[in-house]
C-alpha positions in Angstrom: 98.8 90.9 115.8 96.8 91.3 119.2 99.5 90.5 121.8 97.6 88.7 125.3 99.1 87.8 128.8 97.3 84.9 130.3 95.5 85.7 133.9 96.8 83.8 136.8 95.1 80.6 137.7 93.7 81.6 141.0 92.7 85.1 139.8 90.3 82.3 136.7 89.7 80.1 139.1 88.1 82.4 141.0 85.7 83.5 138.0 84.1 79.8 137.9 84.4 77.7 140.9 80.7 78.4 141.5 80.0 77.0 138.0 79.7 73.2 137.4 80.3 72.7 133.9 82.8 75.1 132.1 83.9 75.8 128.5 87.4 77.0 127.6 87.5 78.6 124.9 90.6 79.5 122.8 90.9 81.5 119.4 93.3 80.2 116.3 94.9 83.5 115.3 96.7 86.0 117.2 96.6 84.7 120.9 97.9 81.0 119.5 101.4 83.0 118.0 102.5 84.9 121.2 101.1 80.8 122.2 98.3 82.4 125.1 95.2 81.0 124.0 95.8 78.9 121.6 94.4 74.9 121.0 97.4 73.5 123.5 97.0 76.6 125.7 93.4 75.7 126.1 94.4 72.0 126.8 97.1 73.5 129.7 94.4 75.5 131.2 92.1 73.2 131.2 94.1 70.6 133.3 95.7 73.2 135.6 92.2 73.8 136.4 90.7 70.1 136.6 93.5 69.4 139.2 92.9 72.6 141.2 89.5 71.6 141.5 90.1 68.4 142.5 92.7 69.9 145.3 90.0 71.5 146.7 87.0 68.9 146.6 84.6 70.8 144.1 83.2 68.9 141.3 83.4 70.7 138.3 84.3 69.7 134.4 86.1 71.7 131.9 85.4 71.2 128.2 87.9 72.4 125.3 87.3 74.1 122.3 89.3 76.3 120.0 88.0 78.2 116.9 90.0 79.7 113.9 89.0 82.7 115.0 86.5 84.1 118.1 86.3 87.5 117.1 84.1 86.4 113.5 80.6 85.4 113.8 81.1 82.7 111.0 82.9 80.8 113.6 82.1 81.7 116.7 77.9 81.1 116.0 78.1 77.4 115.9 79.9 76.7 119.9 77.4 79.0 120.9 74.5 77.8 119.7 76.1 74.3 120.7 76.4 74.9 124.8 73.7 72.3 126.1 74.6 71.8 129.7 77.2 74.4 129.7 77.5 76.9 133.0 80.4 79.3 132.3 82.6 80.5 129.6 86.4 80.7 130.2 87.9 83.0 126.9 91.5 82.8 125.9 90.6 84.8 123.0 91.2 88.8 123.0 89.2 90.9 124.7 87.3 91.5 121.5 86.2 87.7 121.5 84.8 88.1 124.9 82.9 90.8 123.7 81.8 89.1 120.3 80.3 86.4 122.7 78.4 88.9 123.9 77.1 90.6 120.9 76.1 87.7 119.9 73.5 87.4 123.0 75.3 84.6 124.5 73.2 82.9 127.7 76.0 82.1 129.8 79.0 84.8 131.5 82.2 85.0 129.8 84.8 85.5 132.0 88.3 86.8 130.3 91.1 84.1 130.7 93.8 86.5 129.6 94.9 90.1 129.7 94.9 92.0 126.7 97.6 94.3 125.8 98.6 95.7 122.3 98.3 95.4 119.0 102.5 94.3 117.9 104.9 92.0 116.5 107.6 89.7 117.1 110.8 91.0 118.1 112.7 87.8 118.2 111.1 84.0 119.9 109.6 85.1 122.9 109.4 88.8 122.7 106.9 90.9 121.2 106.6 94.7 120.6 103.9 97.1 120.3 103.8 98.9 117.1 100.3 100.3 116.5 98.1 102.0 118.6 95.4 101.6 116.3 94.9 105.7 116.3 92.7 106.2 113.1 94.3 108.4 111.2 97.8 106.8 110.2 101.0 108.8 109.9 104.0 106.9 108.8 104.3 108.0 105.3 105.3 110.8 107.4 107.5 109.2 109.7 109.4 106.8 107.8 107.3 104.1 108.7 107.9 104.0 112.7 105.0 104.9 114.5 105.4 107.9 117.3 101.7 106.9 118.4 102.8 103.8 119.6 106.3 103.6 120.3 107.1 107.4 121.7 106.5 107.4 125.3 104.4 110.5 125.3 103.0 110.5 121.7 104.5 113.3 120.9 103.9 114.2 116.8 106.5 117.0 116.1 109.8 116.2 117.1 111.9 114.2 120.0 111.6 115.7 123.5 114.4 117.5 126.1 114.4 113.3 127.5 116.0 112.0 124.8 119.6 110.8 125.5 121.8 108.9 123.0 118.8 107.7 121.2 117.2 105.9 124.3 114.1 107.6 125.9 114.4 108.9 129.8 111.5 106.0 130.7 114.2 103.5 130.2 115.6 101.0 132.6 118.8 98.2 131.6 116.1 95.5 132.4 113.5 97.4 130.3 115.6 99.7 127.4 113.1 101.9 125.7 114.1 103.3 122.4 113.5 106.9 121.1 111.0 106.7 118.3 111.8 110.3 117.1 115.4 109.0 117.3 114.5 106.4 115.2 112.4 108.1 112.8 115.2 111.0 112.1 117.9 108.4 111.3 115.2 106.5 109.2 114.9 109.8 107.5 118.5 110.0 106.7 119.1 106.5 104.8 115.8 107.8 103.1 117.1 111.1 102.5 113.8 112.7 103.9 115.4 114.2 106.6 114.3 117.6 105.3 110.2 116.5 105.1 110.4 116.5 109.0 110.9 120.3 109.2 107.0 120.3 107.4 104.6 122.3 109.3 101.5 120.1 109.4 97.8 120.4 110.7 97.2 118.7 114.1 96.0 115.3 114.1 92.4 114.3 114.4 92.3 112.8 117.7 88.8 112.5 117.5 89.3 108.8 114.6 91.5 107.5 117.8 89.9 105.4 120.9 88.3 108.8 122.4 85.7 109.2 120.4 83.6 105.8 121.7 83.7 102.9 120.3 85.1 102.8 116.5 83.0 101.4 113.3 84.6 101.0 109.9 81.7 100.3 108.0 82.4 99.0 103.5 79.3 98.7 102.0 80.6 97.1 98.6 81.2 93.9 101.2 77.4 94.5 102.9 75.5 91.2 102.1 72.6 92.1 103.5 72.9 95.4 100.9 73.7 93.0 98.1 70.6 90.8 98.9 68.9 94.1 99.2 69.5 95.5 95.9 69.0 92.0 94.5 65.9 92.1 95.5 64.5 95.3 94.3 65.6 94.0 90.6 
């Protein structure tokens, strides 16, 4: 899942207090587990807002909406063809729903309401872990399923580096313990009994599918309606 931290309230604030009538907008999915943006995060916001409005005289109203999810046009189209006497948009969603909003030619600015941050899972309540960097051209039949993308320091691909120490890496601190993913991946290898698959030379990793390369497009043309209808058509 997509893993957000919500802005601070003055930093929001400041985004709309020109703004008389303001939509918060919060996303069903992702943002509602690590509980950022979802329907009773929207309803927090919301208020913490109304009163710091009222604390410093300006007149200003907050609606509340939440979608199942932002980032799909499905259900996104129908609050923003729906924004009669709207000024603002405050997003709780990912930073891909503040972009949807504007793909989809929204009228009005759409200010972020939280800080994205990575693409993880729950360690235990309250604590969440990035384990995918999203890099295009996946690698963990290779590495026992632990991805050095993402949870090595330095991304290294070939092996554990000199910083390694008793399976932690040398970025940790005891408030923030970092673990060695090359650490892990070798003793994943043993209870596989892989361990000698690591010593495979392989080819260097295309870089160029990762977040370099511009923005990404994964494109299925069986799932194209507009194809479908096209091919319907010339029936």
């Amino acid at each position: 899942m997509i893993v957000a931290d919500r802005k601070p309230l003055d930093e929001i604030f400041g985004f709309i207090k020109g703004y008389r009538k303001v939509l918060i907008l919060g996303c069903g999915e992702c943002v509602t587990v690590c509980q950022v943006g979802g329907e009773k995060e929207v309803a927090v916001l919301a208020q913490s807002l109304r009163l710091k409005a009222k604390v410093e005289g300006l007149a200003l109203e907050f609606m509340e909406k939440t979608v199942r999810r932002v980032c799909e046009p499905e259900f996104i189209a129908p609050v923003l063809s729906d924004l009669e006497g709207v000024d603002a948009i405050v997003s709780l969603a990912c930073g891909v729903g503040v972009n949807i909003c504007v793909d989809r030619e929204c009228r009005l600015p759409v200010f972020p309401g939280v800080n994205t941050t990575f693409m993880g899972s729950t360690r235990e309540h309250g604590v969440w872990e990035e384990r995918c960097a999203g890099c295009g051209e996946c690698v963990l039949h290779l590495t026992g399923g632990i991805c050095p993308v993402a949870r090595c320091a330095k991304s290294i691909m070939n092996g554990p580096c000199g910083g390694t120490d008793r399976g932690m890496c040398e970025i940790s601190t005891p408030q923030r313990p970092v673990e060695c993913a090359w650490a892990l991946i070798v003793e994943r290898a043993k209870k596989l009994g892989t361990l000698e698959d690591l010593k495979t030379i392989l080819a260097a990793k295309d870089w160029s599918l990762a977040k370099d390369g511009g923005p990404r497009r994964r494109v299925r043309e069986d799932l194209r309606i507009a194809r479908i209808e096209t091919q319907e058509n010339q029936k």
